[in-house]
C-alpha positions, 0 to 999 in steps of 0.5 A, a space after each residue: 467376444 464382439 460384445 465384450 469388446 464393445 461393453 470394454 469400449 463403453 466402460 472406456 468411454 464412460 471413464 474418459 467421459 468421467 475423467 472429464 467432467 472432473 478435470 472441466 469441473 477442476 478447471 472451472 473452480 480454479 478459474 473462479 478462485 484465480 480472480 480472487 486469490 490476484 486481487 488479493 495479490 494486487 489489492 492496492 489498498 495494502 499497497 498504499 498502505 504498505 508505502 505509506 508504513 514505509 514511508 514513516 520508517 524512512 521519517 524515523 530512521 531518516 532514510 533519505 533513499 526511501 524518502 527520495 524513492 517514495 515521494 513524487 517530484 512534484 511533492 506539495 507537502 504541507 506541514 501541521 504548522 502551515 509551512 509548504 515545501 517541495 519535494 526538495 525542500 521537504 528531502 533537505 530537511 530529512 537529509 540535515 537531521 536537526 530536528 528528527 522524528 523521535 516517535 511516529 504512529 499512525 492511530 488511522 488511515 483509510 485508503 480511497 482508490 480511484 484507478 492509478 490515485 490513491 487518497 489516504 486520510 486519518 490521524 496519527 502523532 509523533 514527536 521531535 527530537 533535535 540538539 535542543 532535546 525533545 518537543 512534546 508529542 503533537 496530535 494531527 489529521 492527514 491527508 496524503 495523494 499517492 500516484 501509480 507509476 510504472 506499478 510503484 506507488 508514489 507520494 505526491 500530496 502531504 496535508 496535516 493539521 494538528 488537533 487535540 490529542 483524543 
């Protein structure tokens, strides 16, 4: 009887031993997965890049809200024909409507980060709209400056300049 008691022990200890090399192992492949699933929750090049699709919704739909929301105070924004405005500025001429986006597409962007600064280049084309008619679609390279503030992404650098159309 005593050895049996001790052979049921032995098989209870192999069976926790057991259990706990699987559980250790469980552990240890989450643990190696978890940095990888929150970087991907986290990539802040999809962050940028989510922002800046937002903020060409906002141009086109003339969502003054967003723009205010999305964009730095200390926004430099210069346009394709040369004309540099504030952040004040560039909101009051969204805000009026006069002349408004009719299209916009982003034909590229590629995102640059370096820590709570994001650098954002590439092409896009619009075309404008205003109680004249339309203008024709206009071809141009960017490059925007985004700033991390208390974990939201910000526009704080607008720099365009028209090329030929590709």
């Amino acid at each position: 009887m005593a050895a049996h008691a001790s052979r049921a022990a032995m098989i209870r200890r192999a069976g926790e031993s057991t259990m706990r090399s699987i559980l250790l192992s469980a552990a240890a492949f989450l643990a190696s997965i978890a940095p990888a699933a929150a970087d991907k929750a986290a990539d802040p090049r999809a962050e940028v890049l989510a922002v800046d699709a937002a903020r060409v919704a906002a141009l086109l739909e003339g969502d003054v809200a967003t723009l205010e929301r999305l964009t730095g105070d200390e926004l430099v924004h210069v346009a394709s024909n040369g004309r540099v405005q504030t952040k004040a500025e560039f909101i009051a001429g969204q805000r009026s409507r006069a002349r408004r986006f009719a299209t916009w597409a982003i034909d590229e962007n590629n995102v640059r980060i370096y820590g709570d600064v994001a650098i954002v280049t590439g092409r896009y084309r619009n075309a404008f709209a205003s109680d004249g008619g339309a203008e024709p679609e206009k071809h141009a390279r960017h490059i925007r400056v985004y700033v991390r503030r208390g974990g939201t992404w910000v526009n704080v650098a607008h720099q365009a300049t028209e090329i030929a159309a590709p």
